[in-house]
N, CA, C and O atoms as CSV, one atom per row, in Angstrom:
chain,resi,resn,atom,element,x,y,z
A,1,UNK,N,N,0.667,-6.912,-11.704
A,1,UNK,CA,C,1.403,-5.667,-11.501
A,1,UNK,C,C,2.545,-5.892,-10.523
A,1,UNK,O,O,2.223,-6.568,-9.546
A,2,UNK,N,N,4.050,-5.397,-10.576
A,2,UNK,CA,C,5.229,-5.305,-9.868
A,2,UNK,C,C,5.294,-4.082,-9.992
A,2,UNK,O,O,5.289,-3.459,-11.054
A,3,UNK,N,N,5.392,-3.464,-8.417
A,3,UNK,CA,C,6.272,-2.477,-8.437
A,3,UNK,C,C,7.873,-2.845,-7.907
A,3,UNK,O,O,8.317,-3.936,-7.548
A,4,UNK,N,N,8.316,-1.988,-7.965
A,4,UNK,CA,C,10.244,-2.562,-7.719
A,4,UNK,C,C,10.864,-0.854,-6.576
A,4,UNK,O,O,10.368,0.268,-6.682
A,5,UNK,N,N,11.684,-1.146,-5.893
A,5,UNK,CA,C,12.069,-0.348,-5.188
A,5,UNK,C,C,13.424,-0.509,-4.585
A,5,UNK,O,O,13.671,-1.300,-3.674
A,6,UNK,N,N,14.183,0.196,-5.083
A,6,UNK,CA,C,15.816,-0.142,-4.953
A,6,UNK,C,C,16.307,0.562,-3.799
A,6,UNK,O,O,15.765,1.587,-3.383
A,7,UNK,N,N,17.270,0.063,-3.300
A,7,UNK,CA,C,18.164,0.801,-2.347
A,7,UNK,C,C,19.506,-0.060,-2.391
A,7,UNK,O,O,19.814,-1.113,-2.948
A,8,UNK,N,N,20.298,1.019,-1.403
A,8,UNK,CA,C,21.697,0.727,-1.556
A,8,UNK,C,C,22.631,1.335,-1.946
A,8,UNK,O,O,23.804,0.975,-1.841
A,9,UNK,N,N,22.237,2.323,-2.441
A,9,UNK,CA,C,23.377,3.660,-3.752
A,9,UNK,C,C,23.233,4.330,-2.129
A,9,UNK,O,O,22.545,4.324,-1.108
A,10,UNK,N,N,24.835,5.070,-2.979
A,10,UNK,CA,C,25.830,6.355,-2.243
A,10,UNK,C,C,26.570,6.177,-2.351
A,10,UNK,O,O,27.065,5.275,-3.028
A,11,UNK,N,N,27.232,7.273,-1.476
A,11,UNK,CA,C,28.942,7.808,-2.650
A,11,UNK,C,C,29.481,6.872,-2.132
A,11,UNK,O,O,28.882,6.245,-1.257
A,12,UNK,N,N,30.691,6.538,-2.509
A,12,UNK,CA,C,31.744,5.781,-1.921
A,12,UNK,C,C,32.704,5.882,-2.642
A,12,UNK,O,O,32.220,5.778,-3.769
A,13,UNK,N,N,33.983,6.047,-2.764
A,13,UNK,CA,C,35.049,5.833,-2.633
A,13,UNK,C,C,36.110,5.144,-4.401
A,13,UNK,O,O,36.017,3.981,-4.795
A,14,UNK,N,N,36.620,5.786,-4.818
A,14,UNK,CA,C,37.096,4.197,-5.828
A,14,UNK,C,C,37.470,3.494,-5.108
A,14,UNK,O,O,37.991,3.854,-4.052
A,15,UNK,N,N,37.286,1.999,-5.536
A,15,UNK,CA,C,38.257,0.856,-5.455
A,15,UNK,C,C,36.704,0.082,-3.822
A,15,UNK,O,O,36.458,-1.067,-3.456
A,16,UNK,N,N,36.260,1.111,-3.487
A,16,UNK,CA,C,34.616,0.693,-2.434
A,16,UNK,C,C,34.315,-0.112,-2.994
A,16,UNK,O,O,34.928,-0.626,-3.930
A,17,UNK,N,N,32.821,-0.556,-2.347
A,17,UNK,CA,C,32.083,-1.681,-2.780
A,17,UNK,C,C,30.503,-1.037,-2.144
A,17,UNK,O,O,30.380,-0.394,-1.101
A,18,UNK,N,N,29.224,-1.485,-3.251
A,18,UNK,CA,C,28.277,-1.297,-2.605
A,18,UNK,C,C,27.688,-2.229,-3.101
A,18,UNK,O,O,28.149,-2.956,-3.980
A,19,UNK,N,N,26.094,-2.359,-2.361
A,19,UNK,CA,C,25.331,-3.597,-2.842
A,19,UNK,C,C,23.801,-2.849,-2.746
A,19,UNK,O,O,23.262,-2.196,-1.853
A,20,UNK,N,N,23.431,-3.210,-3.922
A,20,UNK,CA,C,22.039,-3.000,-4.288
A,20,UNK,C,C,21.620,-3.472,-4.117
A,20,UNK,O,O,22.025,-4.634,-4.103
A,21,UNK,N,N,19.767,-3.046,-3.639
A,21,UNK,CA,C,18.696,-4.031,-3.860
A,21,UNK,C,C,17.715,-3.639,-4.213
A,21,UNK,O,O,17.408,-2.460,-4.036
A,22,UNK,N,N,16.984,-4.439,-4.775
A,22,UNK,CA,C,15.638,-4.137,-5.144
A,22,UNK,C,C,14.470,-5.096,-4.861
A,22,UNK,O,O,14.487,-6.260,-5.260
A,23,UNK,N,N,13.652,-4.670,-4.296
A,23,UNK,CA,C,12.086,-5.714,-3.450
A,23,UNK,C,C,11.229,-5.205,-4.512
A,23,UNK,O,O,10.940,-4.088,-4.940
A,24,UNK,N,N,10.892,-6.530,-4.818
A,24,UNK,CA,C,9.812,-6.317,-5.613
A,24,UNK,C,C,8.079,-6.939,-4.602
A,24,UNK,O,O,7.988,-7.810,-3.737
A,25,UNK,N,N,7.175,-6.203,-5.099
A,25,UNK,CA,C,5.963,-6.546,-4.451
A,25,UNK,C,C,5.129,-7.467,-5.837
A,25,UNK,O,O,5.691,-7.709,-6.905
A,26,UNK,N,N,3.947,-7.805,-5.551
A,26,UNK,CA,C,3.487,-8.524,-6.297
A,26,UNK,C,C,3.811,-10.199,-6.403
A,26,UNK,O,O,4.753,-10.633,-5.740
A,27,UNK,N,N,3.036,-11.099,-7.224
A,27,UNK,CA,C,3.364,-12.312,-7.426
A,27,UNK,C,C,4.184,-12.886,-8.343
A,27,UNK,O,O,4.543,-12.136,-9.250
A,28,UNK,N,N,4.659,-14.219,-8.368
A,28,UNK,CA,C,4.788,-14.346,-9.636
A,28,UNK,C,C,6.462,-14.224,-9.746
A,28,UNK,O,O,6.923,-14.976,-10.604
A,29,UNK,N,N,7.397,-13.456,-9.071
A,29,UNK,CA,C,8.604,-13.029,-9.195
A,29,UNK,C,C,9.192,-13.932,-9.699
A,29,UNK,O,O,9.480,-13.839,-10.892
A,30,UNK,N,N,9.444,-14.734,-9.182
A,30,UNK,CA,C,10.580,-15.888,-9.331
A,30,UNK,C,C,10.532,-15.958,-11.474
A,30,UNK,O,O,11.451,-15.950,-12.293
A,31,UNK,N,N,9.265,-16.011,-11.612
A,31,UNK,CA,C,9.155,-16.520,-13.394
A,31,UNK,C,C,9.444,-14.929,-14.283
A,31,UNK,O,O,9.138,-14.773,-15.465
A,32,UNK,N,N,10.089,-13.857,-13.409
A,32,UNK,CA,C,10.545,-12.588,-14.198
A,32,UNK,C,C,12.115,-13.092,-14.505
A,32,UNK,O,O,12.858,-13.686,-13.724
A,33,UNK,N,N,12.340,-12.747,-15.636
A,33,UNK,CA,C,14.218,-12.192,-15.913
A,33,UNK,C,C,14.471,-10.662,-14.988
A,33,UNK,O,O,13.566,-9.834,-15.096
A,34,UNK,N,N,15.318,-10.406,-14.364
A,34,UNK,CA,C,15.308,-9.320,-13.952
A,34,UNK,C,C,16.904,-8.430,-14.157
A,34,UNK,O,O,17.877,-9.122,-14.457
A,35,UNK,N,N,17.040,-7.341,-14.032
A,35,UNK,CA,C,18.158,-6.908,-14.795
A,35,UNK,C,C,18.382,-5.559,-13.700
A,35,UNK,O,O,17.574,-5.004,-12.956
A,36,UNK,N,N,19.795,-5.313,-13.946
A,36,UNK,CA,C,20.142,-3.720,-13.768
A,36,UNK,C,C,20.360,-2.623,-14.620
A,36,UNK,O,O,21.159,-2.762,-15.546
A,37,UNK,N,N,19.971,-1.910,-14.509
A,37,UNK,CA,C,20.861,-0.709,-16.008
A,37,UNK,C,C,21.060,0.296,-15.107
A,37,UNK,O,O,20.493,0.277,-14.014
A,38,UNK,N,N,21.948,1.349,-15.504
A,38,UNK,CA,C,22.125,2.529,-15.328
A,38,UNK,C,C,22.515,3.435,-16.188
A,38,UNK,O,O,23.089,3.028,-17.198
A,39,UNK,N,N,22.290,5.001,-15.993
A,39,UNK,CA,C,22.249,6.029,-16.549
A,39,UNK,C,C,22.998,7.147,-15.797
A,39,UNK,O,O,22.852,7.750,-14.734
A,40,UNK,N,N,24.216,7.152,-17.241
A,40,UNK,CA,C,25.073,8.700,-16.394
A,40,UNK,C,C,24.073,9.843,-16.752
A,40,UNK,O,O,22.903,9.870,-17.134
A,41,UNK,N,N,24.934,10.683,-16.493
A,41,UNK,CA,C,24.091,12.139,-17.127
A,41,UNK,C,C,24.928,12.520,-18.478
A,41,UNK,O,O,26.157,12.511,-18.543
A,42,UNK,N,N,24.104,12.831,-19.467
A,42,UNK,CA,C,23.996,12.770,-20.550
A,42,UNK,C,C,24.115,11.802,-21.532
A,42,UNK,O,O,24.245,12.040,-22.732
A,43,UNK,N,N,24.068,10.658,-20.993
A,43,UNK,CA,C,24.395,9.381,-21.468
A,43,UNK,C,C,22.783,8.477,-21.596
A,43,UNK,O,O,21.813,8.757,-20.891
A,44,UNK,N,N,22.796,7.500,-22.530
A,44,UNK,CA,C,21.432,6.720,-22.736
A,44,UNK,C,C,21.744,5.573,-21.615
A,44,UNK,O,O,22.844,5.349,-21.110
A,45,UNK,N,N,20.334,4.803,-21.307
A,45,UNK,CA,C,20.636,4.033,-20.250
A,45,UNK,C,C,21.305,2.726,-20.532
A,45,UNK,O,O,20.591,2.153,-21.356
A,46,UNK,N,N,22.357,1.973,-20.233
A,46,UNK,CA,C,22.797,1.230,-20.368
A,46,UNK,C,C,22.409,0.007,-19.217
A,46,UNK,O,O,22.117,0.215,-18.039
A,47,UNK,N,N,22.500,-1.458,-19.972
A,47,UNK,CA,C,22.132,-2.846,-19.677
A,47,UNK,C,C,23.571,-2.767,-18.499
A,47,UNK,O,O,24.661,-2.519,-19.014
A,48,UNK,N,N,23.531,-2.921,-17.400
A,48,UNK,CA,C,24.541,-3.556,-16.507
A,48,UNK,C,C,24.837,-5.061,-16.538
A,48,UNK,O,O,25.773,-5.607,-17.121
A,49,UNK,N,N,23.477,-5.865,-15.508
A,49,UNK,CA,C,23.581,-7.183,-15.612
A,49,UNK,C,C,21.834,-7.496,-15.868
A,49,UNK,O,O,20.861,-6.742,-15.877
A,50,UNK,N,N,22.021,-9.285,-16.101
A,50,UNK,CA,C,21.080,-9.410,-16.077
A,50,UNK,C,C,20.653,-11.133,-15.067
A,50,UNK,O,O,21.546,-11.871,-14.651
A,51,UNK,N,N,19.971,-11.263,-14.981
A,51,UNK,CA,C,19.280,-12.988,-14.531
A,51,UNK,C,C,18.267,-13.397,-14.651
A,51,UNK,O,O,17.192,-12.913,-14.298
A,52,UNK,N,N,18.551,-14.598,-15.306
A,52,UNK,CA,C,16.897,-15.154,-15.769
A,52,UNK,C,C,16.238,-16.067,-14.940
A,52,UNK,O,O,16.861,-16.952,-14.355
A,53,UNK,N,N,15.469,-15.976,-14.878
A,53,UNK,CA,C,14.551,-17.105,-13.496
A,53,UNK,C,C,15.031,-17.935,-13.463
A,53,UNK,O,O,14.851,-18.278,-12.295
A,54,UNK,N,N,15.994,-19.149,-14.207
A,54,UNK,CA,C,16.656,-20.114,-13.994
A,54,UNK,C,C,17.830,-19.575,-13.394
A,54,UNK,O,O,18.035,-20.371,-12.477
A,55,UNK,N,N,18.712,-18.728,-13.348
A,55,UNK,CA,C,19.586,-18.002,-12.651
A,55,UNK,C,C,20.784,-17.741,-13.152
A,55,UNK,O,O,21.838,-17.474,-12.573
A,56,UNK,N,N,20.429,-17.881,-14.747
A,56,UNK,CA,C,21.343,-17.515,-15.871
A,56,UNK,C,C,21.917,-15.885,-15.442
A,56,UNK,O,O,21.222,-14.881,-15.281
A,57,UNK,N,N,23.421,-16.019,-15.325
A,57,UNK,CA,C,23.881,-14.808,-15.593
A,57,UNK,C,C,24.145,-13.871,-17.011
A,57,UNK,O,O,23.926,-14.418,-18.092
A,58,UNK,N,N,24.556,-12.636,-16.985
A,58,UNK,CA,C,24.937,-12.383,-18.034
A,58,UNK,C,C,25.413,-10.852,-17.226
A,58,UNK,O,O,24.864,-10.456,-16.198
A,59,UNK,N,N,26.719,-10.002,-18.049
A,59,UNK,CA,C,26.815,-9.170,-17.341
A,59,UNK,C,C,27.599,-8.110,-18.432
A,59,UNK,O,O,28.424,-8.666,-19.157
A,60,UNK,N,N,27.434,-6.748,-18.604
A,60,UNK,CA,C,28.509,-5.869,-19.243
A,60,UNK,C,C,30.099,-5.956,-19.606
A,60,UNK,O,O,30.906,-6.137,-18.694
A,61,UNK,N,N,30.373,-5.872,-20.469
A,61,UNK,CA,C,32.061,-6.210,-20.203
A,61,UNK,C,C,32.679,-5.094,-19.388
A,61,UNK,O,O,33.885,-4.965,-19.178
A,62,UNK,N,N,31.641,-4.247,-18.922
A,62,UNK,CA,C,32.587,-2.780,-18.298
A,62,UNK,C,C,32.446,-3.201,-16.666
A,62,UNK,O,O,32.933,-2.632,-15.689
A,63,UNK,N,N,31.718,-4.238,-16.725
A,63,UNK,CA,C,31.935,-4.610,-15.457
A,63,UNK,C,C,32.141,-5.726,-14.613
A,63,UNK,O,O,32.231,-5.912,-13.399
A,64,UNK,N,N,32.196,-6.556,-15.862
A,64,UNK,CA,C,32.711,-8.574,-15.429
A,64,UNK,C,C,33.563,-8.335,-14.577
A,64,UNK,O,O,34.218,-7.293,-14.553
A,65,UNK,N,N,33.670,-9.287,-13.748
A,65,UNK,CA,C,34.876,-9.552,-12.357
A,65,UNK,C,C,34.363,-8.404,-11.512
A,65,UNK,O,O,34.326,-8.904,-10.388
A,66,UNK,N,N,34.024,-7.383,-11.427
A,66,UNK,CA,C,33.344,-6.727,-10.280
A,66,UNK,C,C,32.230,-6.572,-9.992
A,66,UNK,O,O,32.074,-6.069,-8.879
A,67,UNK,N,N,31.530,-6.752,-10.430
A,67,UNK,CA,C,30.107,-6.698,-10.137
A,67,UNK,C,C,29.336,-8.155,-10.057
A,67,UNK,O,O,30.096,-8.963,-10.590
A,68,UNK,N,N,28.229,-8.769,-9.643
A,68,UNK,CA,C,27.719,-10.000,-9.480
A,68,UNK,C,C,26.012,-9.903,-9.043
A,68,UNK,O,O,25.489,-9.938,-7.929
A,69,UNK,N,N,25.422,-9.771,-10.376
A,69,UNK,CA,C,24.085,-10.119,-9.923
A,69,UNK,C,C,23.236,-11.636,-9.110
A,69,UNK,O,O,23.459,-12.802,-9.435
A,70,UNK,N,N,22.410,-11.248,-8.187
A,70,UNK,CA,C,21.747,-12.533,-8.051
A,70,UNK,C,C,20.531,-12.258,-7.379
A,70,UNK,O,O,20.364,-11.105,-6.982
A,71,UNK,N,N,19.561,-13.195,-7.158
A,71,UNK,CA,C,18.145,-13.045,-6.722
A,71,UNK,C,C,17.798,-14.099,-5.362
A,71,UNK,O,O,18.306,-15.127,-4.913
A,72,UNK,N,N,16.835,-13.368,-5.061
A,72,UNK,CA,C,16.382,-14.203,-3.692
A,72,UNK,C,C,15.246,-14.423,-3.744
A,72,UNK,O,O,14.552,-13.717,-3.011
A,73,UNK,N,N,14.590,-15.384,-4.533
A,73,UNK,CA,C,13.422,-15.641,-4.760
A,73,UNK,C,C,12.550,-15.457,-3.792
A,73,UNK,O,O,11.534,-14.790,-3.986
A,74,UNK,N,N,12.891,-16.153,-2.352
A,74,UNK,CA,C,11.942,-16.120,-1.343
A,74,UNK,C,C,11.370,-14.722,-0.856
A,74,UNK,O,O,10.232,-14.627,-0.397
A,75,UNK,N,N,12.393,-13.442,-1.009
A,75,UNK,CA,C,12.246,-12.720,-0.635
A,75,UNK,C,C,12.011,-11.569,-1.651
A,75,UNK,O,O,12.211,-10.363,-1.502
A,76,UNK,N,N,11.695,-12.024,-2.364
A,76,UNK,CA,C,11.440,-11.235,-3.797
A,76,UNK,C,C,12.205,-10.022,-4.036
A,76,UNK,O,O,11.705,-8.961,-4.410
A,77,UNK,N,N,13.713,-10.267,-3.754
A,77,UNK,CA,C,15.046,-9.477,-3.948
A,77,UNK,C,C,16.121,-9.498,-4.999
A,77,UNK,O,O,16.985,-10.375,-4.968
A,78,UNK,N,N,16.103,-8.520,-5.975
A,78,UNK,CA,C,17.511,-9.059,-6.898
A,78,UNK,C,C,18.706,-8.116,-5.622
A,78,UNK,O,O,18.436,-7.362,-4.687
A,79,UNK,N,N,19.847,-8.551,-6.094
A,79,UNK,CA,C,21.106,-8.248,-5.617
A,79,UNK,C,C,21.591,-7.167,-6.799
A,79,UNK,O,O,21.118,-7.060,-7.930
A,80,UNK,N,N,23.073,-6.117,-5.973
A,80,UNK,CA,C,23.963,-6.108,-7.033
A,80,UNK,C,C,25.109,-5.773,-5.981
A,80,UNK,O,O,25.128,-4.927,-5.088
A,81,UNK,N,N,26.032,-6.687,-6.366
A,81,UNK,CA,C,26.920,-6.338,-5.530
A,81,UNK,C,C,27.972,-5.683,-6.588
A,81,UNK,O,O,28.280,-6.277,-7.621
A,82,UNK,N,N,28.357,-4.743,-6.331
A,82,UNK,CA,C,29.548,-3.531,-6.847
A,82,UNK,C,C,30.718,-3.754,-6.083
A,82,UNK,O,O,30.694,-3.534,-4.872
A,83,UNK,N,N,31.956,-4.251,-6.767
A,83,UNK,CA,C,33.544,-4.080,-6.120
A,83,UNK,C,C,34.270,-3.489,-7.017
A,83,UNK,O,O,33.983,-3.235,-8.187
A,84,UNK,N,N,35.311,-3.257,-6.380
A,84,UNK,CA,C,36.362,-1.632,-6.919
A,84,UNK,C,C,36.261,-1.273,-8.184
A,84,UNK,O,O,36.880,-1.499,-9.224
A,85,UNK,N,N,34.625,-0.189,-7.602
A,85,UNK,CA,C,33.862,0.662,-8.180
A,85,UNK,C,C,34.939,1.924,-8.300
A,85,UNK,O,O,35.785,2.340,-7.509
A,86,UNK,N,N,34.489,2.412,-9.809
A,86,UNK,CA,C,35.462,3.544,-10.479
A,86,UNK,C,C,34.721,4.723,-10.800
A,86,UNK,O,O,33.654,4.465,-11.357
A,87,UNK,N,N,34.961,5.966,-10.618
A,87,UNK,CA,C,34.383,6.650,-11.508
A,87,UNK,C,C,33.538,6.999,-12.504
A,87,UNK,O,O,32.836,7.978,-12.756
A,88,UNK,N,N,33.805,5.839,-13.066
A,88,UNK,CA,C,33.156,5.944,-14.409
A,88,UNK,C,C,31.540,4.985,-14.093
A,88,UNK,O,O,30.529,5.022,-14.794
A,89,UNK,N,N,31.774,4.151,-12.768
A,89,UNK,CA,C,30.164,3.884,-12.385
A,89,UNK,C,C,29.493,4.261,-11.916
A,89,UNK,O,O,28.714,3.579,-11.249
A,90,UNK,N,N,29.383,6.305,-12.058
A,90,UNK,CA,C,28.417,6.837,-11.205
A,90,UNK,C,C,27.550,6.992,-11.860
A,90,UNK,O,O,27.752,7.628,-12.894
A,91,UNK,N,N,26.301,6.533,-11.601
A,91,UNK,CA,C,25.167,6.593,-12.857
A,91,UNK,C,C,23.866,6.318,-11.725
A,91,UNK,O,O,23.976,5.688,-10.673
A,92,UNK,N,N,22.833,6.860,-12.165
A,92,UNK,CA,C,21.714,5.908,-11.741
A,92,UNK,C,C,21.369,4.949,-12.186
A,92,UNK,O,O,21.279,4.746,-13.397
A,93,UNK,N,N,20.992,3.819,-10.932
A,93,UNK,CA,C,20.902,2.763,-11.380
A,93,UNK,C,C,19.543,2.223,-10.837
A,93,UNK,O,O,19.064,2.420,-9.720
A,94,UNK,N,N,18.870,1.281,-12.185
A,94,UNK,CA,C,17.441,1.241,-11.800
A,94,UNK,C,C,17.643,-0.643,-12.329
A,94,UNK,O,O,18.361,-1.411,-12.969
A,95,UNK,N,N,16.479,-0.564,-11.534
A,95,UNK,CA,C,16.050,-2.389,-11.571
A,95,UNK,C,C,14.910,-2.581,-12.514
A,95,UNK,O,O,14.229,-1.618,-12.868
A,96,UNK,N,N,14.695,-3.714,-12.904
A,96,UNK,CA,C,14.097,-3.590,-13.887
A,96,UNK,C,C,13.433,-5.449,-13.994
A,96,UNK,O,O,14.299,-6.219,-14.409
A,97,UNK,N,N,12.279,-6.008,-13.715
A,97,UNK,CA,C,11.401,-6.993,-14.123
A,97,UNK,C,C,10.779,-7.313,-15.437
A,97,UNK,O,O,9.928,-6.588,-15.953
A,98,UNK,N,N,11.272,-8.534,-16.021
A,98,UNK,CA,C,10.339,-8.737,-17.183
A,98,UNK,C,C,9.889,-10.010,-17.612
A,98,UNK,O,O,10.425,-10.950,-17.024
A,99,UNK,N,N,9.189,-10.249,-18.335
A,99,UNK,CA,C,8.775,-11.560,-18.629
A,99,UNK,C,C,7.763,-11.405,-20.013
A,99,UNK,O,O,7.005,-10.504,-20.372
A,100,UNK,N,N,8.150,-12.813,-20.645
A,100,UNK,CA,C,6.867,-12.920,-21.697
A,100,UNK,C,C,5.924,-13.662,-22.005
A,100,UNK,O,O,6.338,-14.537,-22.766
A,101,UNK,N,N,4.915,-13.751,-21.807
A,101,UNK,CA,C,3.658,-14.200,-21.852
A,101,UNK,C,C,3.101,-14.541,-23.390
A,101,UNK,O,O,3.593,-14.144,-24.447
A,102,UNK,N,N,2.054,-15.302,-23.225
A,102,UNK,CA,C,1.551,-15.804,-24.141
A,102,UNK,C,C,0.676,-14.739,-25.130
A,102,UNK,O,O,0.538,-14.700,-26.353
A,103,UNK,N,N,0.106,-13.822,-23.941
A,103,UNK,CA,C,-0.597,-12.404,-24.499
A,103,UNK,C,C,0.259,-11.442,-25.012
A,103,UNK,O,O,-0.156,-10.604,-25.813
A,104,UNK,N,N,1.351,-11.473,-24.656
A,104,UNK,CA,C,2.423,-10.086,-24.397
A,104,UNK,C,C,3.254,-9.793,-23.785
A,104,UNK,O,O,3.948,-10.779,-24.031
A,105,UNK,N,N,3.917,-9.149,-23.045
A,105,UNK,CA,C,5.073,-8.805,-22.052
A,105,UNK,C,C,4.541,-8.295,-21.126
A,105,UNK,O,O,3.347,-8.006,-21.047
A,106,UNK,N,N,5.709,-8.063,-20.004
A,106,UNK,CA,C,5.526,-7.475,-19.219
A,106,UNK,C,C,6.688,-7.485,-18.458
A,106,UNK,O,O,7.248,-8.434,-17.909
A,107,UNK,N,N,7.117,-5.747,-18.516
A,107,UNK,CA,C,7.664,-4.866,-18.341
A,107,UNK,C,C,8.188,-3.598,-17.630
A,107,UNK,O,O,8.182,-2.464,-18.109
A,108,UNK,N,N,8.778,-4.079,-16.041
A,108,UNK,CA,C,8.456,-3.205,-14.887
A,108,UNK,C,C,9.992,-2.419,-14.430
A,108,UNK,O,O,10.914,-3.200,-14.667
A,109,UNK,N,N,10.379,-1.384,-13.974
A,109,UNK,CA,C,11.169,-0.533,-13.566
A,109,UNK,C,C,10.539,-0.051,-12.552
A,109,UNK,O,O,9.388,0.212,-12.206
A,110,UNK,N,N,12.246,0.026,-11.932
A,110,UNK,CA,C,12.206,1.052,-10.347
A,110,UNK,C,C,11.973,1.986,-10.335
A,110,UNK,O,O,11.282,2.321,-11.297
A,111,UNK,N,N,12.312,3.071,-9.354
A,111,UNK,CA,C,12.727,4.240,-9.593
A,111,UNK,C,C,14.010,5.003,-9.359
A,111,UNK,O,O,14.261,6.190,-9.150
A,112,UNK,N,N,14.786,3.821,-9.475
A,112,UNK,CA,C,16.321,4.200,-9.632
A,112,UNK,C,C,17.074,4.749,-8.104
A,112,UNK,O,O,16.637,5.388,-7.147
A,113,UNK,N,N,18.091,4.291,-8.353
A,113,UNK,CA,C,19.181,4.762,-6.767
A,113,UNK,C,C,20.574,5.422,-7.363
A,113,UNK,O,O,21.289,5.033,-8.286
A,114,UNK,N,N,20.672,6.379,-6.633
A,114,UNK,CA,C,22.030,7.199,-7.431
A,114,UNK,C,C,23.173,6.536,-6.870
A,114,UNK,O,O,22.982,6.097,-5.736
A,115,UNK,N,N,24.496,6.315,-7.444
A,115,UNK,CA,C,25.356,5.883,-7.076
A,115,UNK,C,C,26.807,6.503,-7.800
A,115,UNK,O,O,27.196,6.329,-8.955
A,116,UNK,N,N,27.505,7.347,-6.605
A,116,UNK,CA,C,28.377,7.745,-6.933
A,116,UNK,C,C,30.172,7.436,-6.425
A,116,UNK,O,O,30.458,7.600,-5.239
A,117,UNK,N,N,31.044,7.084,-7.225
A,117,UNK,CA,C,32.228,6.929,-7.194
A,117,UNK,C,C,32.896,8.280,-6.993
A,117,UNK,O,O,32.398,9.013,-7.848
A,118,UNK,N,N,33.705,8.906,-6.339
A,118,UNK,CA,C,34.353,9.824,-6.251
A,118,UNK,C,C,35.078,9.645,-4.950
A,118,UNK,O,O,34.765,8.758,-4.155
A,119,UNK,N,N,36.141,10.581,-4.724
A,119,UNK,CA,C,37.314,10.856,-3.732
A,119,UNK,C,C,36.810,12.086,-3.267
A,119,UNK,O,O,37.429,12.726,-2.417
């Protein structure tokens, strides 16, 4: 079992910068892929970034060159660092652990941090 617990969201500014995190508890971290998504309002949740235990990136095209996921194994932390954040990235944003097993998956979410762009 992982639970996940994010912080780091609030308003800021266009063109700001914020940085997410999320601590995960439990064992085992390092061998999860772990990811960001977020959700505007009225909108379905969308894939932000992602990293795979080897430390494969991968990231949205709505947000390449500003944004930069990464993990801290030791400290069982993903990152998100946000730069000149727009408007259009106010969404909640939740963290998200996964991995697949020989039995099955496994499949863990935060409980999300609001993050808003505005003047």
């Amino acid at each position: 079992q992982v639970q996940l617990v994010e912080s780091g969201g609030g308003l800021v500014q266009p063109g700001g910068s914020l940085r997410l995190s999320c601590a995960a508890s439990g064992t085992l971290f390092s061998m999860y892929a772990l990811g960001w998504y977020r959700q505007a309002p009225g909108k379905q949740r969308e894939l932000v970034a992602t990293i795979t235990s080897s430390g494969g990136e991968s990231y949205a095209d709505s947000v390449k060159g500003r944004f930069t996921i990464s993990r801290d194994n030791a400290k069982n932390t993903v990152y998100l660092q946000m730069n000149n954040l727009k408007p259009e990235d106010t969404a909640v944003y939740y963290c998200n652990a996964f991995r697949i097993r020989l039995s099955g998956s496994d499949d863990y979410w935060g409980q999300g941090t609001q993050v808003t762009v505005s003047s």
